[in-house]
N, C-alpha and C positions, 0 to 999 in steps of 0.2 A: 888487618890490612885495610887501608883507606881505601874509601870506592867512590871512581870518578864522578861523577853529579850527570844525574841520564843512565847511567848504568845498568844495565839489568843481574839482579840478584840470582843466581844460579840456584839459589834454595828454595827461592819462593818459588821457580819457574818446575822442580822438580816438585815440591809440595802440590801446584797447581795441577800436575799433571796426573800425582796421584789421587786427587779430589774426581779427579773426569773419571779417570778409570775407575775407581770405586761405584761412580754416578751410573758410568755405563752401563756395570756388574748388577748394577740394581734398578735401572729402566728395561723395564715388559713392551717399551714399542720398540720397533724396529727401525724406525724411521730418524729419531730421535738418536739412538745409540750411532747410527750410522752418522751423523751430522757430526755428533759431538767428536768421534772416532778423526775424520777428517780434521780436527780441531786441535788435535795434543801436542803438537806444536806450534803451535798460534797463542804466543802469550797472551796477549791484548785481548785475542777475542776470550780464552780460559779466567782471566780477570774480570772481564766483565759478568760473567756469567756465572762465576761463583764468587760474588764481591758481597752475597750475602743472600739468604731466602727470602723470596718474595714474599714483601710484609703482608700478612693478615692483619685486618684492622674492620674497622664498623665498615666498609663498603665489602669485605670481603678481600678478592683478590683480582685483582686485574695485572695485565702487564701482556709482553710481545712474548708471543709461541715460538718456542725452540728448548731446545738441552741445556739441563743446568737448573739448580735451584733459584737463579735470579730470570726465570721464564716458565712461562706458561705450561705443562706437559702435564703426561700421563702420572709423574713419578709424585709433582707435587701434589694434583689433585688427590689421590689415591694417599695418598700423608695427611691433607687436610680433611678429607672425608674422614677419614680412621678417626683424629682429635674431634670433629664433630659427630660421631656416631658415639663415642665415648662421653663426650660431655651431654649427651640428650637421654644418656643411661639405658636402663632397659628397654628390648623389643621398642625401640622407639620408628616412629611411621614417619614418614618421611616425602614428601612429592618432590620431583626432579623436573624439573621444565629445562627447555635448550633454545637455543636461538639458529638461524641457519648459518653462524663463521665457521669457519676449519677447524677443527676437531670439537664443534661443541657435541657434536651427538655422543663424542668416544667417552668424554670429561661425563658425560651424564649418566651414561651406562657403566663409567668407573664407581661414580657414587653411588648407584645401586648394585653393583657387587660387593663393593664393601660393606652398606647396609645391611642386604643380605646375611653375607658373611658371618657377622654380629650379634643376627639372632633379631635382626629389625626386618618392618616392613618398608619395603621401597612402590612409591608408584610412577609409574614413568610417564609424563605427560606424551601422548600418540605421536607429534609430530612437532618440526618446531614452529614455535606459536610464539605470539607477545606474554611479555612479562606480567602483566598484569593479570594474564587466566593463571598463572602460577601462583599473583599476591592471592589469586579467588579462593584457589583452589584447596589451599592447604585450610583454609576454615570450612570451607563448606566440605572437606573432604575429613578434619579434625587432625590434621595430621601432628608431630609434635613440632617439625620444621620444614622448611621447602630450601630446597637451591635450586639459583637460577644460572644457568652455564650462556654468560651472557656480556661481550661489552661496550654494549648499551652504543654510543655516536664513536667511539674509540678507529683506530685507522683500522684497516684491514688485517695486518698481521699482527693483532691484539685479538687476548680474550678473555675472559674473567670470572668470576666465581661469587655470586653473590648468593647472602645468607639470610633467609629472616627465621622466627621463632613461630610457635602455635599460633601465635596472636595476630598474624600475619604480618607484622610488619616488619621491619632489616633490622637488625642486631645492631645494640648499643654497648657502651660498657657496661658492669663489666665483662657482658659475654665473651665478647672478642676477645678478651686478653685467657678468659677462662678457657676458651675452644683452643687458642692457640699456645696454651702452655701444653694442651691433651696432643699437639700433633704428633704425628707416629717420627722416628727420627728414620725411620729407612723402610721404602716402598715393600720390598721384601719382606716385610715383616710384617704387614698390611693380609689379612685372610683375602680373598675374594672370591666369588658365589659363580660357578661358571652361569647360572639361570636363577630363577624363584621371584625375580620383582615381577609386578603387577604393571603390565602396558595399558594404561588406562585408554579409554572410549571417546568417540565425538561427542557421548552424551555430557562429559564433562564442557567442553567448548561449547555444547550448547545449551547448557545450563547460564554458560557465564552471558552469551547473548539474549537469553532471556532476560537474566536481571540487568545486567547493563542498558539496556533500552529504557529501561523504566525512569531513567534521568530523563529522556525526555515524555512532557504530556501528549497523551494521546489525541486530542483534538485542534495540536498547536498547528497553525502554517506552515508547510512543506515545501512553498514553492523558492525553490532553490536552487541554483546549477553550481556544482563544486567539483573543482576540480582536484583530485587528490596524488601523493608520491609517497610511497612507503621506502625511498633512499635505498631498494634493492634487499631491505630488509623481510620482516616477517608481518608485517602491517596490512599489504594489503587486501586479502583475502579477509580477514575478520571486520577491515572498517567497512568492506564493501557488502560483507554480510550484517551487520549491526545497521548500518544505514536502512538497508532492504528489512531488518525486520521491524525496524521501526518505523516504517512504512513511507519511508523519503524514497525519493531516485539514488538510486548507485552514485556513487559520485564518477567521475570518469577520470579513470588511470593514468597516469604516463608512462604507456606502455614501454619503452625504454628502458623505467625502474621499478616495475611491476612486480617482476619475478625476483625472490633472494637470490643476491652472489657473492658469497663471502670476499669476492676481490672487487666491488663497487665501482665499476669499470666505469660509468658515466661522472663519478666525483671524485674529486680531491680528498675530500676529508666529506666521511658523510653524519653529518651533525648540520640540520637545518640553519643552526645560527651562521654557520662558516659561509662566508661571501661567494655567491656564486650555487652553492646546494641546490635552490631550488630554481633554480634558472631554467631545465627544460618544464618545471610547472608551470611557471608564470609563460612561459611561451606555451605551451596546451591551452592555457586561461586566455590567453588573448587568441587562437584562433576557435576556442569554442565559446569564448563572449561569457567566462563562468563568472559568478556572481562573488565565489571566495576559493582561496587558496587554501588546503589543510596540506602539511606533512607531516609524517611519522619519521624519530629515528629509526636506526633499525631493529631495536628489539620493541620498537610502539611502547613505551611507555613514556614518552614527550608528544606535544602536538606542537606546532606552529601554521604560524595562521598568516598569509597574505589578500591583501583586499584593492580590491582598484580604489585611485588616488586621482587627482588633478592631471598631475604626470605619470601617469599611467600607476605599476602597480608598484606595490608598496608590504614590505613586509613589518607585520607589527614588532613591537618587544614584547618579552616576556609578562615583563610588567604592565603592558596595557592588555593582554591577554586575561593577565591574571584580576586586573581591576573589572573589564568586561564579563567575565565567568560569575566576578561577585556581585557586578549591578545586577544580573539577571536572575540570579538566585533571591537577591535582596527583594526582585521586584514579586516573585512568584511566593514571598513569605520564608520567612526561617522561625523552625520549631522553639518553642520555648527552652532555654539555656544551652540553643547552638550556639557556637564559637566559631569564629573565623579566624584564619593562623595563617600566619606568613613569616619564611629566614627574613635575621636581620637584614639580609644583605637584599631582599626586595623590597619594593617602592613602599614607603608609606601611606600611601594612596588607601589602599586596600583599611588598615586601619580608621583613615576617617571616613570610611562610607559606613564602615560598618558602628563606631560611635557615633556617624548621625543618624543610624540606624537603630539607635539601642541591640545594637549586637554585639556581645562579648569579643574582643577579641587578643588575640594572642603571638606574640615574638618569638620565633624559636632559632635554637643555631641553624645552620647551614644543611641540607642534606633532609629527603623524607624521612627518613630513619626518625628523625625529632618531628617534624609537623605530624607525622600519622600517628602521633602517642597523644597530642595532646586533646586532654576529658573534654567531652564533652562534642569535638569536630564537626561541624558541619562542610565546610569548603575550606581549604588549605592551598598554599600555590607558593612557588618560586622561582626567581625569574628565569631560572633556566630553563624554560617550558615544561618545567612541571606542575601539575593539576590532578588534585585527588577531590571529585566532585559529587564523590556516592562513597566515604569512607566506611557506610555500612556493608557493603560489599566487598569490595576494594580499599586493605589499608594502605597502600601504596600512589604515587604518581599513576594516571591511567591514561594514556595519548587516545583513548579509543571511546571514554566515554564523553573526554573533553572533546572531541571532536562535535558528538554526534551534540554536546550542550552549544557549542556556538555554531554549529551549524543551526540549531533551533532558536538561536537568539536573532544571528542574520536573516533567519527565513523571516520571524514574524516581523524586525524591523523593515525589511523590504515590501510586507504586505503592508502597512502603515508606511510607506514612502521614506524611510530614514534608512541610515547605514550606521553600520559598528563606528565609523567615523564621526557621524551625529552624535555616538555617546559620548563618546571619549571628549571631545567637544564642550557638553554639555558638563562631566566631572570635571574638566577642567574651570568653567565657571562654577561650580557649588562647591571645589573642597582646594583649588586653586590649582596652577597648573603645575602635576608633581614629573618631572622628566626624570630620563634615570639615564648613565651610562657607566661603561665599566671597560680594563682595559688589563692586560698582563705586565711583568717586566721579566722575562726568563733567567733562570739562573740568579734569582736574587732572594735573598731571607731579608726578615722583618729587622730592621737596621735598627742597630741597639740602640744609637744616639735618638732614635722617635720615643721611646721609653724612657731614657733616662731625663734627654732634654724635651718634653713637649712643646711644639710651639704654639707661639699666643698670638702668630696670626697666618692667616693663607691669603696669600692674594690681596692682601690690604684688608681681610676682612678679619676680625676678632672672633678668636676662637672660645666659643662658649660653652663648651664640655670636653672631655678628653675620656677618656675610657680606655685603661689595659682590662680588654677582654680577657687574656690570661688568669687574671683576678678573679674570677667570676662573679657572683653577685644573685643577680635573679635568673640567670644561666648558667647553665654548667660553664666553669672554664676553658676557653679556648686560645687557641694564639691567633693576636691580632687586635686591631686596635680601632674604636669606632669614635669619629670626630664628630664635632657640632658644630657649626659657624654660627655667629649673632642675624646671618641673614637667613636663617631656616636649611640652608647647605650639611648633608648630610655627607661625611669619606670614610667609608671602610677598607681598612689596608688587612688584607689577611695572606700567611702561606694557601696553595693550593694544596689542597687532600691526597693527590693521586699524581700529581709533576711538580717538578722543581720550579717554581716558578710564582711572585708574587701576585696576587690578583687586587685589585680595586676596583673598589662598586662605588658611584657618585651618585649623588641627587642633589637637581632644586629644584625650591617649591617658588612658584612668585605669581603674579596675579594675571598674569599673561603668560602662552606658551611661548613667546617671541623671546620674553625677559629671563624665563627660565632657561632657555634654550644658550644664551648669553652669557648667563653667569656659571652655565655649566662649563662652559668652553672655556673662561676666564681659569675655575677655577682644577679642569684637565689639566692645562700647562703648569698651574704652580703645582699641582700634585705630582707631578713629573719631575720637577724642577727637584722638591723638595724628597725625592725617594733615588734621584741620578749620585 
């Protein structure tokens, strides 16, 4: 029989129905089963939701909480624990950290039953806390891997599952494909421990605030006012302890987003970078006259940094954060065969401080996962405010200790009468002025005719290298594509890792910020023009 165009197919709609029910039959919440249950007639919503398993891949798992293999729940976590307890083998140890969204405590305490279970050790981080006492923990604790039940700036009814190994840093290939061939195919099948993991102590969090403090020196300039927002996350309690034991002032809160709420009632979207984020800081900063702006996302393992400006205040980029972290490291000495490492897709800048420094330095893909591996690390950064500034410690992005380093850069520049803006300033005259910007196109993949046909010019300007990163080379392969222009104009067009959606990251370099600023703009529109 011919079927009209729009139609819905009565086989797939009964298959789909039997997929839920079977789901049901094998989800242990309550909560969950009853959603999905309301659901078994609701095509569109049963399509969505079993349109395939939420992908494990090197970030882990992230996605929106609800029933169904294509979201966040009890059924998957407890599936993917099972494949990761099996691929770390025997009696393997294991630390669990959580973050404060909706249901991360339950996802955390699922992992350590199945651990349990297994014939492994489970340790439970006390309470939830930032990511980064998690990357600590699992080395200083020896564990064989950690999860962090956590999604990092993501909307509110998102949450996620991130993975790293002994070494503490996030899983690369081929782990990811090895943990996720081991996943269990049905929760039910999955053993689980009603008790036996280990609720670890504050002596762990405050181990991690001892060594964390040690980024900054002990005799450096304090005098400081900072005002800080942990975006309603897990941030603020540890920066305002790591500040105080490093013997600065507390910074002052914005009490408004002081406290976690996994429903982020005062933002939109809580990710500093998202316009608007840190709007009640900058307004706390202007009536208590602070000196710097810090925010945490919500699980702290990003910093961002705003700084009063001509016109009042001003939030930096990533990339002049991440150039700032490295002049002041540069200035305090780097160890003999440190490295400095930054993703393709952040500024160059970082690069030539560190070769007019005689400092190694190094390009990695996108994602900590690749900057915390690479031999040798001394300071790593990418511009999506992440900063790993003590990788002896922490092999991960850490929002907590990069806080307390520029807060220690702006104290001693303000005791010398200069600001984070007098640097940046001044790199701009010694290595030229490098600007960066970057922009989305939703819903779009890497357009075959840029591969097949490259073009040989942008904007009237001539294109002097081309690169299918796919290819790879002196990087592992990836998709996406990185341009050169003949005027130092750097375009990277790549998919995004975790949405449908193209990202491009721009730069130029020119001899003035005015000229760079210009040819960036120039070269926005044609990049637009040439991806519509």
């Amino acid at each position: 029989m011919r079927r009209v165009a729009g139609e819905r197919d009565p086989e797939t709609a009964v298959t789909l129905r039997e997929d839920a029910e079977a789901w049901i039959a094998d989800d242990p919440d309550a909560a969950t089963r009853a959603e999905l249950t309301g659901l078994l007639d609701d095509e569109d919503a049963l399509t969505d939701r079993f349109s395939g398993f939420l992908e494990f891949g090197t970030a882990g798992l992230r996605g929106a909480l609800g029933a169904g293999p294509n979201r966040m729940n009890r059924v998957v976590v407890r599936r993917v624990a099972a494949g990761l307890v099996r691929y770390l083998g025997v009696e393997p140890a294991l630390v669990i950290g959580y973050d404060a969204r909706h249901n991360s405590d339950v996802f955390a305490r699922d992992t350590a039953a199945v651990t349990v279970a297994a014939g492994g050790h489970a340790m439970l981080l006390p309470r939830p806390l930032a990511t980064p006492v998690l990357a600590y923990a699992i080395r200083v604790l020896g564990a064989d891997a950690g999860v962090m039940v956590t999604a990092s700036h993501n909307p509110p009814q998102d949450n996620g599952y991130k993975v790293y190994l002994g070494d503490g840093s996030q899983i690369v290939p081929p782990a990811d494909e090895e943990i996720k061939a081991l996943i269990a195919p049905r929760a039910a099948d999955v053993p689980v421990a009603d008790d036996g993991w280990q609720t670890l102590g504050d002596d762990i969090v405050e181990a991690y605030l001892e060594d964390v403090i040690q980024v900054v020196a002990p005799d450096s300039p304090r005098d400081l006012r900072v005002v800080h927002t942990a975006l309603h996350g897990v941030g603020s309690q540890i920066v305002l302890d790591a500040f105080e034991a490093a013997g600065s002032a507390p910074p002052i809160p914005v009490a408004a987003q002081q406290q976690p709420d996994p429903d982020f009632p005062t933002v939109a979207f809580p990710n500093p970078e998202e316009a608007g984020a840190i709007d009640l800081a900058l307004e706390t900063a202007r009536l208590e006259n602070a000196d710097l702006v810090i925010a945490n996302d919500p699980d702290a393992d990003r910093c961002a940094v705003a700084v009063p400006d001509v016109d009042g205040w001003r939030m930096l980029r990533g990339d002049e954060v991440g150039a700032l972290l490295g002049y002041h490291l540069l200035a305090r000495g780097i160890p003999e065969g440190g490295v400095f490492a930054n993703s393709i897709v952040s500024s160059r800048l970082l690069a030539a401080m560190a070769h007019g420094n005689g400092v190694r330095h190094q390009e990695t893909l996108t994602g900590f996962k690749w900057i915390s591996r690479v031999p040798g690390l001394v300071y790593g950064y990418e511009e999506a405010l992440g900063y790993c500034v003590d990788p002896g410690k922490v092999r991960d992005k850490d929002g907590v200790s990069a806080a307390l380093l520029v807060a220690e850069l702006a104290a001693t520049l303000k005791a010398a009468g200069r600001t984070l803006l007098d640097v940046l300033r001044e790199l701009d005259v010694r290595y030229g002025a490098h600007v960066t910007d970057s922009f989305s196109i939703r819903g779009a993949g890497l357009p075959s005719a840029l591969l097949e046909q490259p073009p040989t010019q942008i904007a009237g300007i001539a294109v002097a290298g081309f690169e299918d990163l796919a290819q790879g080379g002196e990087l592992p392969p990836t998709e996406g594509v990185r341009i050169h222009l003949a005027d130092r104009t750097r375009i990277i067009i790549r998919p995004s890792g975790t949405e449908p959606k193209l990202k491009v990251y721009l730069e130029a370099i020119a001899d003035s910020r005015e000229a760079a600023v210009a040819s960036l703009a120039t070269i926005n529109g044609a990049v637009r023009d040439l991806l519509s």
